[in-house]
N, C-alpha and C positions, 0 to 999 in steps of 0.2 A: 461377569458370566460370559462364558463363550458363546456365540451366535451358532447355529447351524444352516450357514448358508450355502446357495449353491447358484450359479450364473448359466444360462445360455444365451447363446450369441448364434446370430442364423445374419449370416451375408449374404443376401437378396441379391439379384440382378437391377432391383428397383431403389430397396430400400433394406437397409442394416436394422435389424433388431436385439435389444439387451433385453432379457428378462431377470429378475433377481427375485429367488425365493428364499423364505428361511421356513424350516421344519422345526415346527412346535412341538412340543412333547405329550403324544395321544393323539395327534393330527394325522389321517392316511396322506394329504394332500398338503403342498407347502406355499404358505401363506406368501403373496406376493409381495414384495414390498418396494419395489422399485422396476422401472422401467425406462429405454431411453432407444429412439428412435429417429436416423437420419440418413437421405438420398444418398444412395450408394452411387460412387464415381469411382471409376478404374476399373471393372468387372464387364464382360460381354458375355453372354448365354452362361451367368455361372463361372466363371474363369478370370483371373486377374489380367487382366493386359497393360496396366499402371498401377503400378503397388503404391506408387508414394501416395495415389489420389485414393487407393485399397484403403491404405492405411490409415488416411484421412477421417477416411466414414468410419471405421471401426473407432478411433479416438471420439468421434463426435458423439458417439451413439453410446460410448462407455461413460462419456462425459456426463451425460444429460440422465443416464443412470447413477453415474453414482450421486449427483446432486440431490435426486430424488430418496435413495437411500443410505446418506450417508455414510457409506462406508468407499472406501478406495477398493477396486477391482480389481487384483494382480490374475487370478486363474478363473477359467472358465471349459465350458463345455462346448464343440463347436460345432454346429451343423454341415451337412455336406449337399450340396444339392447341383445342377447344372447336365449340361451336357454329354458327361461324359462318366455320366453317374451308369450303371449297367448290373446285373445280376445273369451270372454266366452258371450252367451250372454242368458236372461235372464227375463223372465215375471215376471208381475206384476200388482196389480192395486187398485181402491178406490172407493168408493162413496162419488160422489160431496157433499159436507158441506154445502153448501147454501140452504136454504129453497124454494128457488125457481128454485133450479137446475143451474143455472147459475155458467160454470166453472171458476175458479182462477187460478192464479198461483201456489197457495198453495195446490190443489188437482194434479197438474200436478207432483209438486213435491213429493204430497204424494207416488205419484203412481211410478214414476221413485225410492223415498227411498223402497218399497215394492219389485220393481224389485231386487234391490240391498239384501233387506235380505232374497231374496230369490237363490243365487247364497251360494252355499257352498265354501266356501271363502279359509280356511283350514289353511295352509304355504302362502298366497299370499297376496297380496295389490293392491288393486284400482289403477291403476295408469290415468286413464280418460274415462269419460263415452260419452258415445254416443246414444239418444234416436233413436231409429230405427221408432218406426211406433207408435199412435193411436186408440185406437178406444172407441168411445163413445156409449153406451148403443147398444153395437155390430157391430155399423158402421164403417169401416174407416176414419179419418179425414185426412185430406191433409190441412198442411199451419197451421195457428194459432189457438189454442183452445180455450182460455180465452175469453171469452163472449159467446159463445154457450151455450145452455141447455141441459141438459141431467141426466141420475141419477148414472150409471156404467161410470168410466174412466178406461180401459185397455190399459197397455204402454210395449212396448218390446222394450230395452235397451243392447247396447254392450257396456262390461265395459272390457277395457285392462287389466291386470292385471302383476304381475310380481314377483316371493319369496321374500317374506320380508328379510330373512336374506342376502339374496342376493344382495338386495338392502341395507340393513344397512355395508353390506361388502364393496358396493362400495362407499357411500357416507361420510361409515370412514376414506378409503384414500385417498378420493378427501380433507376431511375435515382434516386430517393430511397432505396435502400438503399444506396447509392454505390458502385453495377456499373454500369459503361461499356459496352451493345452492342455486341460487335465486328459480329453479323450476326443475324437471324432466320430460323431455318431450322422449315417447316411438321414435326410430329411424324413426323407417317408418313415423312417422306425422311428423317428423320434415322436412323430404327430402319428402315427395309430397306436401310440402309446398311451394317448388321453383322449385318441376321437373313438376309435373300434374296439367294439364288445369280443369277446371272447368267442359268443354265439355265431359270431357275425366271418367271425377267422376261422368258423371248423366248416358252416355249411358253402364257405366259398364268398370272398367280396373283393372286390377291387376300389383301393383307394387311389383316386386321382387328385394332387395337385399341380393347377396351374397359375404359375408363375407371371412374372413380367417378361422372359424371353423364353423359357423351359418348360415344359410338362413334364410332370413323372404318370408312371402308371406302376403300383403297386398290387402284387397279386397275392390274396391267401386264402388256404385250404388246409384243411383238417387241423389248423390251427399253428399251421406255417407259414412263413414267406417261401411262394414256389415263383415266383416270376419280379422283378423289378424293372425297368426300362425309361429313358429319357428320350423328349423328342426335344428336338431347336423352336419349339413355337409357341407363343403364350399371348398373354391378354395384350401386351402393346403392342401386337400384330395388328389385333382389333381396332386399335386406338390408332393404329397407321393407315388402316383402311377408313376409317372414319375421318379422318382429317383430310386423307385424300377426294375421299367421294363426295363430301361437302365442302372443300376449300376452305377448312377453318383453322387453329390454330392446335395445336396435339393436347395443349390444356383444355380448351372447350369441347374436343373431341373426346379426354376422357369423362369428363360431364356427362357428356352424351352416354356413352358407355354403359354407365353407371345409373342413368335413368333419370338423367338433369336435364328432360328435355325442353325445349323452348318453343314458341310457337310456330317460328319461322323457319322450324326444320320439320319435313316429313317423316313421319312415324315410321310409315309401312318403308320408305327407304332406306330409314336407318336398321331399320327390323331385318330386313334382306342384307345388310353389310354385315352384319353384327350373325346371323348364321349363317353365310358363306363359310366365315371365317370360322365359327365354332366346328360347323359340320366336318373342316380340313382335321381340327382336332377330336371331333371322337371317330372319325375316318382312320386314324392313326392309331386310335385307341382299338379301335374296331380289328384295323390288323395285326397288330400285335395279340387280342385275343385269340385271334383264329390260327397264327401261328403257333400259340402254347395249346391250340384245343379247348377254350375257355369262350366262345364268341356266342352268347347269350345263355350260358351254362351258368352263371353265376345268381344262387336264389338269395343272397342276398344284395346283388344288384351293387351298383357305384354308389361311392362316397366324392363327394368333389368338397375340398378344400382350397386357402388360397387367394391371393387375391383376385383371381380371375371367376373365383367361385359367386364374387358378387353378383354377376350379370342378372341382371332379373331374364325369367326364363330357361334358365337352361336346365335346370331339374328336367323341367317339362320334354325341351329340346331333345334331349339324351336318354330319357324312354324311348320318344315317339324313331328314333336313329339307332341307337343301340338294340332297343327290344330289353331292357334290364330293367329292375326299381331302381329308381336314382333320386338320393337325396341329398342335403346340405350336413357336411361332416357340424358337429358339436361336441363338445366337451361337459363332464360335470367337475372339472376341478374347480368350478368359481359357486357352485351350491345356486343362491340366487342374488349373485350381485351382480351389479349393471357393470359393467367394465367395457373398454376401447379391444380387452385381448379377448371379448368375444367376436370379433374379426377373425377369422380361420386365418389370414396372413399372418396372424401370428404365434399360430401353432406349432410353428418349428422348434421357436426359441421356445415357448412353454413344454415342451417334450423333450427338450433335454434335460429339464431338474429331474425329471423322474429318468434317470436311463439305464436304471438296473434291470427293468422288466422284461425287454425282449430285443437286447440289440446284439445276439448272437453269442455263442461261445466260442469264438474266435478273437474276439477285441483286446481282452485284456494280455495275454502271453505277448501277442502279435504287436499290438500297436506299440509297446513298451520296444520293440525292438525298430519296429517304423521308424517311431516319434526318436529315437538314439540315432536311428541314419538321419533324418531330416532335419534334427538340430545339427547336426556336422553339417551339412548341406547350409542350412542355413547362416549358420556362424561365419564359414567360408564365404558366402555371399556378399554379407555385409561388413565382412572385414576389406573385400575389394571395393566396396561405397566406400570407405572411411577415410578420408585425404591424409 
């Protein structure tokens, strides 16, 4: 009998994770059956800078998966996350082609490709588009266009984007581990794909994960993505201030971190290192709201994910600083079983088996043509390694 399986793969700045699921039949959710996790080497803020050590992690973390699930791993689904992760976004528009005004799908599209050339693109790639609003011969529309009349179609569109060669960086080591991209899907959609309510994406919420060197901040409203953005700073920032400010070793520091405290370290001193450094980060988050118009406007408040989501206190932290509800992202893909992927770290990878739901309707046309230049890219690459 054929298996219905499906892999994600999420290449941390810290740590590489494998998830492997198989879909049962009657099941909304796919049963996990294999897992495999191991310290990423060669990667800075999200970005390769040593593919061969890239490479490394990705084989270890595929290994220790497929052990678990016996089966051998050729294709998988890959997350996207780092520095240079952005959501840019972008007008555009057409006049209806119909003699009678009467709109198409193919003026909707026009106007969405118009948005698109009209984004200065530079170093970066499309990675999924998201049409934001509307409007017909100056009106807003809400809900379906195609059959309406009209003669102007204007569309405002958020397209993710992410450096290309960044992107051909990483998907030459995942491809010299010899994993096949089925698709690249940006982090944050892949994890508010099993942590955020529906309810939660219409009355306005911001999902934040933070990373080992990255934060994202993820923005939605009336049940869109309107904003995406990455900052350079994450929880081993913390764990570098803490090693510094107590002279200790970055392993005992992240203990500390974590709430491994000891006696012969001050509480209230580590409590003051430990939100210096947070406050830098929703300081950041805080501006980025206020430049999209969203800076305590959000009633359904942050979601923090992630490994940095551990910190005890920062729930609390990030009321008392933002002014928003802030809670700890979860998941109900696991019903009530005790699992290590109730860790939001590893939401990534578990957001990619589901990634039909909302990773844009830009991905599939587009990346088919991506993923054709970047295996040329690649192939070329690695034919100049080859003695």
């Amino acid at each position: 009998m054929i298996r219905n399986i499906s892999v994600g793969i999420d290449v941390g700045s810290s740590a590489t994770r494998v998830v492997v699921g198989e879909f049962l039949k009657g099941e909304k959710n796919p049963k996990i059956v294999g897992i495999g996790e191991a310290p990423t080497l060669g990667l800075r803020h999200g970005y390769v800078v040593n593919s061969n050590l890239a490479t490394m992690s990705v084989k270890n973390a595929v290994s220790m998966a497929e052990k678990t699930v016996g089966v051998k791993i050729k294709r998988a689904f890959i997350s996207l996350s780092g520095a240079t992760l952005r959501g840019e976004m972008s007008s555009g528009g057409t006049i209806v082609s119909k003699a009678d005004g009467e709109v198409t799908n193919l003026d909707v599209n026009k106007a969405l490709q118009d948005c698109e050339d009209n984004l200065n693109l530079g170093n970066k790639k499309i990675i999924h588009m998201y049409p934001v609003s509307f409007r017909l011969d100056g009106k807003e529309v809400l809900g379906r266009l195609e059959g309406m009349r009209g003669t102007k179609l204007e569309a405002k569109a958020l397209f993710v984007t992410y450096s290309v060669v960044h992107l051909e960086d990483l998907l030459g080591a995942i491809a010299e581990a010899g994993i096949e991209a089925v698709d690249v899907i940006a982090s944050p959609i892949a994890i508010n794909n099993i942590v955020l309510s529906e309810r939660q994406k219409i009355v306005g919420v911001a999902l934040v994960d933070i990373g080992a060197e990255t934060t994202s901040l993820s923005v939605f409203e009336n049940g869109m993505l309107v904003s995406i953005f990455s900052f350079s700073i994450g929880s081993s920032d913390i764990t570098n201030d803490i090693a510094l400010g107590f002279k200790i070793p970055l392993e005992k520091a992240e203990g500390l971190k974590l709430g491994n405290t000891g006696e012969e370290f001050s509480k209230k001193k580590l409590d003051e290192v430990i939100e210096a450094r947070l406050c830098d980060i929703f300081e950041s988050i805080d501006n980025h709201l206020k430049k999209i118009k969203r800076s305590e406007l959000l009633p359904a408040g942050i979601v923090f994910v992630g490994g940095g989501a551990n910190i005890a206190g920062l729930p609390e932290l990030s009321k008392s600083i933002l002014k928003l509800p802030s809670s700890l992202g979860t998941t109900e893909i696991f019903g009530n079983v005790k699992t290590k992927l109730r860790d939001s770290s590893w939401f990534a990878a578990l957001g990619l088996l589901t990634p039909g739901k909302d990773t844009g309707n830009y991905s599939e046309n587009s990346f088919k043509n991506l993923f054709r230049d970047l295996k040329n890219t690649i192939k070329s690459s690695i034919k100049q390694l080859m003695p």
